[in-house]
LOMARPA-654348 format. One record per residue (C-alpha): x, y negated, z; residue number from 1. Coordinates in Angstrom, 1 decimal. Example, Ala and Ser with C-alpha at 12.3 -4.5 7.8 and 13.67 -1.06 7.14 Angstrom:
REM LOMARPA-654348
<site><xx>12.3</xx><yy>4.5</yy><zz>7.8</zz><num>1</num></site>
<site><xx>13.7</xx><yy>1.1</yy><zz>7.1</zz><num>2</num></site>
REM end
This chain:
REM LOMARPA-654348
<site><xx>70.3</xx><yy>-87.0</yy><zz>99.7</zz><num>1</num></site>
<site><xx>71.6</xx><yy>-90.3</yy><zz>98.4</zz><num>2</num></site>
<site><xx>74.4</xx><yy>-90.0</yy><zz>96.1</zz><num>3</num></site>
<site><xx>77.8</xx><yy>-93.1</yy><zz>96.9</zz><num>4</num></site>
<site><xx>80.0</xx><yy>-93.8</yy><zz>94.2</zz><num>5</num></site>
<site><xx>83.3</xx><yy>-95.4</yy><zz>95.7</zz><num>6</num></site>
<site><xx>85.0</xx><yy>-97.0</yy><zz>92.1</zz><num>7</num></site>
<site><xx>88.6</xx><yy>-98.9</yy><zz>92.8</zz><num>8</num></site>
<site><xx>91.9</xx><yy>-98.5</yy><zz>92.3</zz><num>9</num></site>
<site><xx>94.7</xx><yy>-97.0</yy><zz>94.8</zz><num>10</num></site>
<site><xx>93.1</xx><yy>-98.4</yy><zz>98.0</zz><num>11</num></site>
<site><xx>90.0</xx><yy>-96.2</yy><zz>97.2</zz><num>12</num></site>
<site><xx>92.6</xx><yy>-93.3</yy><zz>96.0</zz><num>13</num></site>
<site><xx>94.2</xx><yy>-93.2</yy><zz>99.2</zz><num>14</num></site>
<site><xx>97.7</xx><yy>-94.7</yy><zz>98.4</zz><num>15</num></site>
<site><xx>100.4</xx><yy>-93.3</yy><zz>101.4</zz><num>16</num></site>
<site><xx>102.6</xx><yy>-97.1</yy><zz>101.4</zz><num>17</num></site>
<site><xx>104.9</xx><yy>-95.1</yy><zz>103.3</zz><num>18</num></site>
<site><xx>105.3</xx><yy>-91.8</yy><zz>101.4</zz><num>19</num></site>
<site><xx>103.9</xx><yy>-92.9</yy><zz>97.8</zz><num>20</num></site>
<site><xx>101.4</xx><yy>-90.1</yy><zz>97.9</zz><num>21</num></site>
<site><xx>97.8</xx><yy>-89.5</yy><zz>99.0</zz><num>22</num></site>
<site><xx>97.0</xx><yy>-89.6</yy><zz>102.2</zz><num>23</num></site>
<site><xx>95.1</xx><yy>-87.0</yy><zz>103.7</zz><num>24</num></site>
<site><xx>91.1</xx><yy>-86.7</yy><zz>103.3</zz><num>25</num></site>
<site><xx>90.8</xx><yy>-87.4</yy><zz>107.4</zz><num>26</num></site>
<site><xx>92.5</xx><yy>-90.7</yy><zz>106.5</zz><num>27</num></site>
<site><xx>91.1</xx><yy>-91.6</yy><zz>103.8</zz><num>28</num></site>
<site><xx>88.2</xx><yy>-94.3</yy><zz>104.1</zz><num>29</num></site>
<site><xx>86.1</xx><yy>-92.4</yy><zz>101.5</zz><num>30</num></site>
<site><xx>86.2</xx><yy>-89.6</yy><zz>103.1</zz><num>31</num></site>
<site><xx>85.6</xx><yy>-91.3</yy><zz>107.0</zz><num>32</num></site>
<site><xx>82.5</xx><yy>-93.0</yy><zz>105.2</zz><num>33</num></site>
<site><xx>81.4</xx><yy>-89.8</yy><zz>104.5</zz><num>34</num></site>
<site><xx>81.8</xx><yy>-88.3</yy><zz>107.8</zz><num>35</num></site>
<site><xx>80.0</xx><yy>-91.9</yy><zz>109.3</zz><num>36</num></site>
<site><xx>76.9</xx><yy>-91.5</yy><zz>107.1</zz><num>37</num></site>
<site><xx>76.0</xx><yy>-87.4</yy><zz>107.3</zz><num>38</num></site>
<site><xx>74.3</xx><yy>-85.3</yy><zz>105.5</zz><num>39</num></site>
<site><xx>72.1</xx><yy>-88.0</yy><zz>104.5</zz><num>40</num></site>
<site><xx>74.5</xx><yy>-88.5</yy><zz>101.7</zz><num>41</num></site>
<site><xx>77.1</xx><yy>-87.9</yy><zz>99.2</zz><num>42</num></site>
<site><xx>79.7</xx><yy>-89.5</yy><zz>98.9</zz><num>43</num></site>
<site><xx>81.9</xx><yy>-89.3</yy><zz>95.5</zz><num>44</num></site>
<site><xx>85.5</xx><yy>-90.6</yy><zz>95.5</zz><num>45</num></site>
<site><xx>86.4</xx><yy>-92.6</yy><zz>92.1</zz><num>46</num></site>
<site><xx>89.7</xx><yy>-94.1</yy><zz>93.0</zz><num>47</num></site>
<site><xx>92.5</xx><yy>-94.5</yy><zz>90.2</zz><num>48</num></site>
<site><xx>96.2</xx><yy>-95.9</yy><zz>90.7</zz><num>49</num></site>
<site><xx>96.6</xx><yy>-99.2</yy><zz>89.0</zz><num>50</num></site>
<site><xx>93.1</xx><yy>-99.6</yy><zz>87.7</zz><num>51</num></site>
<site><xx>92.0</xx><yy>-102.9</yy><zz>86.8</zz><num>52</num></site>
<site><xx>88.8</xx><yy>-104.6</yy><zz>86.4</zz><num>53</num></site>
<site><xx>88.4</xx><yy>-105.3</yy><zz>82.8</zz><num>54</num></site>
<site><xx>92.3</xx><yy>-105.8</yy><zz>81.8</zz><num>55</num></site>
<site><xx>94.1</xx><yy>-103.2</yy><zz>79.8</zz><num>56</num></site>
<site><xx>97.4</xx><yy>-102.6</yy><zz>81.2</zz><num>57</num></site>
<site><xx>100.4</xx><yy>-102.8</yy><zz>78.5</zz><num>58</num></site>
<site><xx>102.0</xx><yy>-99.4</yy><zz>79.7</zz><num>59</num></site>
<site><xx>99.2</xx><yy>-97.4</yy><zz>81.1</zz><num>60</num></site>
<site><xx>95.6</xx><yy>-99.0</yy><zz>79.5</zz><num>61</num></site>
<site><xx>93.7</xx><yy>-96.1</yy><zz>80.4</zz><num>62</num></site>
<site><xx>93.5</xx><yy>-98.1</yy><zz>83.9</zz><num>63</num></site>
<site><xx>91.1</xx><yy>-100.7</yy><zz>82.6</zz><num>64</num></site>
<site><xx>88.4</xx><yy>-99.9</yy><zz>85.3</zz><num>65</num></site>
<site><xx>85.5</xx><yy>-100.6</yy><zz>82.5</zz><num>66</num></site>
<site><xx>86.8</xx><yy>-97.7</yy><zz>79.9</zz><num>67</num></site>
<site><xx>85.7</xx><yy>-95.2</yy><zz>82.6</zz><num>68</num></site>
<site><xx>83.0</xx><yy>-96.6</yy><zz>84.2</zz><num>69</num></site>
<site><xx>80.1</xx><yy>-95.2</yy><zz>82.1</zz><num>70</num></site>
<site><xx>81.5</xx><yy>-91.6</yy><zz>81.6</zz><num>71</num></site>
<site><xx>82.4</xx><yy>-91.8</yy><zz>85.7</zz><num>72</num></site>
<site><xx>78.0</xx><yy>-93.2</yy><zz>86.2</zz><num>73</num></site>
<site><xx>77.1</xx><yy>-90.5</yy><zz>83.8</zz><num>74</num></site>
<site><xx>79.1</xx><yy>-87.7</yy><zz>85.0</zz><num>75</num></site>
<site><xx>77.3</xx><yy>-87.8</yy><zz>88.8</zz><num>76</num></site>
<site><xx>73.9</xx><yy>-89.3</yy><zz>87.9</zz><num>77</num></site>
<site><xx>71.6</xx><yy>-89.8</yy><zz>89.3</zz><num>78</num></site>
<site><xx>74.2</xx><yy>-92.7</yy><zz>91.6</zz><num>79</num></site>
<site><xx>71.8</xx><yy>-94.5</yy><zz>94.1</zz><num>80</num></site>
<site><xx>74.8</xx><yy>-96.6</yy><zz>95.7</zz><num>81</num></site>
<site><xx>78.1</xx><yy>-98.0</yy><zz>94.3</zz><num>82</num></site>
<site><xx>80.4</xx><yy>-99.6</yy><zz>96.0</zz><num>83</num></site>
<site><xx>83.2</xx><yy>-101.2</yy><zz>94.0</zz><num>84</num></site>
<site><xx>86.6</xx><yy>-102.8</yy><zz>95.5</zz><num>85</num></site>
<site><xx>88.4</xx><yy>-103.9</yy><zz>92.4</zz><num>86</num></site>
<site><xx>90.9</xx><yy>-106.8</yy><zz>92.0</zz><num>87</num></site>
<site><xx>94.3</xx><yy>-106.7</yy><zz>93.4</zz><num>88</num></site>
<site><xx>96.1</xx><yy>-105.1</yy><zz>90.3</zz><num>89</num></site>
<site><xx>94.1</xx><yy>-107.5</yy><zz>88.0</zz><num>90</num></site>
<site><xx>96.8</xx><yy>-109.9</yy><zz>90.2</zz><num>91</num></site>
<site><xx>99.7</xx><yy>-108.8</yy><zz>88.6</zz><num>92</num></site>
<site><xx>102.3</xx><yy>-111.0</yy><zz>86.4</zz><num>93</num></site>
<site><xx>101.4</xx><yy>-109.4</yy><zz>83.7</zz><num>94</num></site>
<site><xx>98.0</xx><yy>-110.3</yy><zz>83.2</zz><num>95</num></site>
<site><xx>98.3</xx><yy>-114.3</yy><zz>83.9</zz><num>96</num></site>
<site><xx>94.5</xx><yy>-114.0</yy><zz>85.3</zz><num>97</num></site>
<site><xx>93.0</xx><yy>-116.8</yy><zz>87.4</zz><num>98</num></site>
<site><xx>90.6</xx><yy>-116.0</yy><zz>90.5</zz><num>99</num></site>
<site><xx>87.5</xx><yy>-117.1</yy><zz>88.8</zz><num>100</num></site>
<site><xx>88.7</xx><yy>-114.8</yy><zz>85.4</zz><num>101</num></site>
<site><xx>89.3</xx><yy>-111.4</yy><zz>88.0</zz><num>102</num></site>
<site><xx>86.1</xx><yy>-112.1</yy><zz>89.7</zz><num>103</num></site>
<site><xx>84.3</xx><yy>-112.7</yy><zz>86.5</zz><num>104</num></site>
<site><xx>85.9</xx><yy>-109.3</yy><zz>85.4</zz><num>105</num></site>
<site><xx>84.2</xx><yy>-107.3</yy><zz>88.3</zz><num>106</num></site>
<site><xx>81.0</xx><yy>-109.4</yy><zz>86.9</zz><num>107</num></site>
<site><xx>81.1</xx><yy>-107.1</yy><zz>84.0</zz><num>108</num></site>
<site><xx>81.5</xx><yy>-104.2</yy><zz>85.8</zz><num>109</num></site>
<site><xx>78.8</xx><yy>-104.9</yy><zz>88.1</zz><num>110</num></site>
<site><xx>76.2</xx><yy>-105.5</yy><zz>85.2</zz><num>111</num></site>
<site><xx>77.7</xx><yy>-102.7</yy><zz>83.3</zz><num>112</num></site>
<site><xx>76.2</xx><yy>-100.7</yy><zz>85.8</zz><num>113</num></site>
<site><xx>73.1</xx><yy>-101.9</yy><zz>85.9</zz><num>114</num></site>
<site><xx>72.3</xx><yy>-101.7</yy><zz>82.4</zz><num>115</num></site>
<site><xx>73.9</xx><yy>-98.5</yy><zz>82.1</zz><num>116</num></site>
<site><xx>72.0</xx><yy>-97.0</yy><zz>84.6</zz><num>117</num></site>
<site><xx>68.4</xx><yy>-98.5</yy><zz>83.8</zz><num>118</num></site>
<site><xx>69.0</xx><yy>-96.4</yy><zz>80.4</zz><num>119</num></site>
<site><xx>70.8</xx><yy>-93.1</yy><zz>81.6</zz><num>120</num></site>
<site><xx>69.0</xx><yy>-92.7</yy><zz>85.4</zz><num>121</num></site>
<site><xx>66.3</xx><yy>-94.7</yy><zz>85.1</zz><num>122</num></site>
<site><xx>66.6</xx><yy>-97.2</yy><zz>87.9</zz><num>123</num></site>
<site><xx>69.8</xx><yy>-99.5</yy><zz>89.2</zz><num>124</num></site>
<site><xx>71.9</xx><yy>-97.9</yy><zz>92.1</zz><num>125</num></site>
<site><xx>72.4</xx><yy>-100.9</yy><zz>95.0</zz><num>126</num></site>
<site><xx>75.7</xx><yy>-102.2</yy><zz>94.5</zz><num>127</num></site>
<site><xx>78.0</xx><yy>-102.7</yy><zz>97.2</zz><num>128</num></site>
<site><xx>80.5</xx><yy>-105.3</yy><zz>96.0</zz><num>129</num></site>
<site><xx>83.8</xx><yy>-105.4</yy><zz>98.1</zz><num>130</num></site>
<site><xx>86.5</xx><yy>-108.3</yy><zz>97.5</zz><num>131</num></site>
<site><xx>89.7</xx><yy>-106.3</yy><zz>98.1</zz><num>132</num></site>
<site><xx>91.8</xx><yy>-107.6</yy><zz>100.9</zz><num>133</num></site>
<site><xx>94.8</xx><yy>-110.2</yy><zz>100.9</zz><num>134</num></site>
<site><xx>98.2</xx><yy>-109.6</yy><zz>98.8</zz><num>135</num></site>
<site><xx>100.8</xx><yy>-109.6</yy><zz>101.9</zz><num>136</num></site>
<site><xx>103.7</xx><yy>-111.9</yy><zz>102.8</zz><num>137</num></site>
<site><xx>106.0</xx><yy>-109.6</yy><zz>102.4</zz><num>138</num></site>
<site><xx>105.5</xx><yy>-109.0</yy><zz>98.7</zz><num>139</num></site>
<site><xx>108.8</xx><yy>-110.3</yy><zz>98.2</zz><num>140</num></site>
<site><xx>110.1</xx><yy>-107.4</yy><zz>99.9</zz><num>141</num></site>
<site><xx>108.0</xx><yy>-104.8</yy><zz>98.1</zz><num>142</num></site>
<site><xx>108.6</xx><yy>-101.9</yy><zz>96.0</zz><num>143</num></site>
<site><xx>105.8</xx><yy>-103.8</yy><zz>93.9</zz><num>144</num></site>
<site><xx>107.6</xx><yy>-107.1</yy><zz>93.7</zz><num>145</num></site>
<site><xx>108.2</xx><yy>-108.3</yy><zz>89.6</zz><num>146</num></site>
<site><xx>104.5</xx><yy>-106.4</yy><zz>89.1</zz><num>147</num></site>
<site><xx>103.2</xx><yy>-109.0</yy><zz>92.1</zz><num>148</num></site>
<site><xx>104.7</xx><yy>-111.9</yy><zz>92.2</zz><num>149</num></site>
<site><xx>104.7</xx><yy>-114.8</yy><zz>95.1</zz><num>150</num></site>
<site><xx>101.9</xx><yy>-116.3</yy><zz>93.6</zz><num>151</num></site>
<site><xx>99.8</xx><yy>-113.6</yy><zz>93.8</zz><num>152</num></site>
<site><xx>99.3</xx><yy>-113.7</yy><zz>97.5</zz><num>153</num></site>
<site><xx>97.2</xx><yy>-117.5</yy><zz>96.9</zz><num>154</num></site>
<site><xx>94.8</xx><yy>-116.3</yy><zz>93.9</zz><num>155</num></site>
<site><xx>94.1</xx><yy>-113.3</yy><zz>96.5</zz><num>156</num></site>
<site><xx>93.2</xx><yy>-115.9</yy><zz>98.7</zz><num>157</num></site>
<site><xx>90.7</xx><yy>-117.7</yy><zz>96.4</zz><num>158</num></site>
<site><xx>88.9</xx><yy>-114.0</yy><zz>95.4</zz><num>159</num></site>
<site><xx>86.4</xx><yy>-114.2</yy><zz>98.2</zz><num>160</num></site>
<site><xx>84.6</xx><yy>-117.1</yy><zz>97.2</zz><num>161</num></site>
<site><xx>84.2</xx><yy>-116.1</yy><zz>93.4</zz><num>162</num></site>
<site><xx>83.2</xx><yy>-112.6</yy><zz>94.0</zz><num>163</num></site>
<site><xx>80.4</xx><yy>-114.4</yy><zz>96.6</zz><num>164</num></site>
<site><xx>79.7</xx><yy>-115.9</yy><zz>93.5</zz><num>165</num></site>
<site><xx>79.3</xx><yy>-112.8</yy><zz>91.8</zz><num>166</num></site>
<site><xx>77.6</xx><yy>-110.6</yy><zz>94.0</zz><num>167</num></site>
<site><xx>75.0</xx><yy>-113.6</yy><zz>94.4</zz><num>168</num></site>
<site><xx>74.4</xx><yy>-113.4</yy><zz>90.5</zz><num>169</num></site>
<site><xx>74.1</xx><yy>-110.1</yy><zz>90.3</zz><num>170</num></site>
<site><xx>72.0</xx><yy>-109.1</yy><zz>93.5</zz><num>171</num></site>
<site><xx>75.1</xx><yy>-107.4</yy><zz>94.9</zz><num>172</num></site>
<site><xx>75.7</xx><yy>-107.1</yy><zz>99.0</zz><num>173</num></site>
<site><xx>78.7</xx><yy>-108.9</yy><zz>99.7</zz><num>174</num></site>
<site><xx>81.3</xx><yy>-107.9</yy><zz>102.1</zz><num>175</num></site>
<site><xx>84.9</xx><yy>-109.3</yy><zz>101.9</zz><num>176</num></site>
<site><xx>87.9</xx><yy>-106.6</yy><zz>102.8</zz><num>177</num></site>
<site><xx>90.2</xx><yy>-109.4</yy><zz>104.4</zz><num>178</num></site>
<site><xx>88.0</xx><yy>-110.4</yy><zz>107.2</zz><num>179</num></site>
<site><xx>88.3</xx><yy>-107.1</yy><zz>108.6</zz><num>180</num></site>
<site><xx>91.7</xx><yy>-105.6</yy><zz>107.1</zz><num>181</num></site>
<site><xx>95.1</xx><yy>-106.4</yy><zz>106.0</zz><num>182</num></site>
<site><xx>97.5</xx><yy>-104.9</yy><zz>103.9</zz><num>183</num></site>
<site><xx>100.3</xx><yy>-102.6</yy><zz>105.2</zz><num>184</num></site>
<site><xx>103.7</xx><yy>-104.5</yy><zz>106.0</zz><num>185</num></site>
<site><xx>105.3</xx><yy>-101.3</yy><zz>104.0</zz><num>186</num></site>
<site><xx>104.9</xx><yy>-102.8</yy><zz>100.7</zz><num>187</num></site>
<site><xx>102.0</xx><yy>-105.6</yy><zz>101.5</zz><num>188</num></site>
<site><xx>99.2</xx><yy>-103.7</yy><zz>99.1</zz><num>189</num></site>
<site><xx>98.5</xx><yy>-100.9</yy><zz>100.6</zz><num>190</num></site>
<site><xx>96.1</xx><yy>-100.0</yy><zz>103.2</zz><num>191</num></site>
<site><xx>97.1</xx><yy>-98.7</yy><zz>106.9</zz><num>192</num></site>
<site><xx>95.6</xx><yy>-95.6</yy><zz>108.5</zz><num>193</num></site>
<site><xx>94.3</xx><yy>-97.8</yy><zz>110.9</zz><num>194</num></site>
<site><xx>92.6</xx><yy>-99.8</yy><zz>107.8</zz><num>195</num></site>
<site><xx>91.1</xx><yy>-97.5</yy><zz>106.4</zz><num>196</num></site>
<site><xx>89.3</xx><yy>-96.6</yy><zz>109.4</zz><num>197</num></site>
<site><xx>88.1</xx><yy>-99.9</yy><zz>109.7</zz><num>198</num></site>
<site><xx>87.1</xx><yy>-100.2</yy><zz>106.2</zz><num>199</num></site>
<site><xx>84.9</xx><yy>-97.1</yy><zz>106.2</zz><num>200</num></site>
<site><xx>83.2</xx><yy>-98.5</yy><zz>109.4</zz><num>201</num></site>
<site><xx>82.6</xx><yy>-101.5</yy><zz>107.8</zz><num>202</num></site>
<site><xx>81.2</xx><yy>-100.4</yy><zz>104.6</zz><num>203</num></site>
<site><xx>79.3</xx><yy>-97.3</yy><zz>106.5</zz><num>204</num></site>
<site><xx>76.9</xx><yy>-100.6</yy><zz>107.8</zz><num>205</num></site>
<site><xx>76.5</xx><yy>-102.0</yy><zz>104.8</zz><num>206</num></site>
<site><xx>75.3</xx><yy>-98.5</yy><zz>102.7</zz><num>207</num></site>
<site><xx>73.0</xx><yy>-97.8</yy><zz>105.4</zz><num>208</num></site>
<site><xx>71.3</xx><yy>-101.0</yy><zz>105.9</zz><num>209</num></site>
<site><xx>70.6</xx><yy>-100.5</yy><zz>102.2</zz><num>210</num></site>
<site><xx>66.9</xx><yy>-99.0</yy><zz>101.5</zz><num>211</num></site>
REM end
């Protein structure tokens, strides 16, 4: 059985836009990845509100997604494939980071894992590297706006083509959220039932095209 670490931030939690709480597990793309691969695997849900790539929030920096990455690895080794979607909260105001900086952020993560692992596991897990999908329109209108601002929805734009960069670097499979998904008009971050199904379809091809 081949063991899938899912490591993001609220979009890998299972953030309800409408509700502000989880959605349920049948919702959830983790968990519809799961059902979509079988037995054949495990899949391990590491999804944290607000978590960031590599930038420690001023209020809550316990998010910074690299703080927790190598207890998260070493707590279910051995991890044969991770897939990563980190990024959007790395857009907020607060933070002042440029594309190119955010992407070169998941950078660390990705090679954080694969030196990690190559000690604790003894081999690399494949590393499915996901640029998260666009900041909305209507961000203006969100309960997020003043943490996003207009701006954000741009740099979002730009992500794909660093991360490329990235997952090129790094020997990473590629796949880019926002040519399959878009954010929920309810606050223009968060992911759509109907998303998330797509998403776990998505990613189900990529993890098992991966031998």
């Amino acid at each position: 059985m081949k063991t899938v670490l899912c490591y993001g931030d609220s979009n890998t939690y299972g953030y309800d836009p409408r509700t502000g709480f989880r959605y349920p597990s049948s919702v959830r793309w983790t968990c519809r990845l799961a059902a979509l691969l079988g037995d054949d695997y495990h899949v391990v849900e590491e999804g944290c509100n607000g978590r960031t790539t590599v930038f420690d929030d001023p209020i809550e920096g316990w998010k910074n997604g690299l703080g927790y990455l190598k207890p998260c690895l070493n707590s279910h080794k051995p991890v044969d494939i991770v897939v990563m979607m980190l990024g959007s909260n790395d857009l907020k105001e607060t933070f002042h980071a440029s594309p190119e900086q955010i992407a070169e952020g998941a950078g660390v993560l990705v090679e954080t894992i694969q030196t990690f692992t190559r000690e604790k596991q003894g081999f690399e897990p494949k590393i499915v590297l996901v640029c998260p999908p666009e900041i909305g329109e209507g961000i203006t209108e969100s309960p997020f706006y003043g943490s996003f601002y207009e701006n954000a929805i741009e740099r979002s734009r730009q992500l794909p083509a660093h991360y490329r960069h990235i997952a090129e670097r790094y020997g990473c499979i590629f796949v880019n959220a926002a040519d399959y998904i878009r954010p929920s008009k309810e606050d223009s971050l968060h992911l759509d039932p109907q998303a998330h199904a797509k998403l776990a379809e998505v990613l189900a091809e990529a993890v098992i095209q991966i031998r």
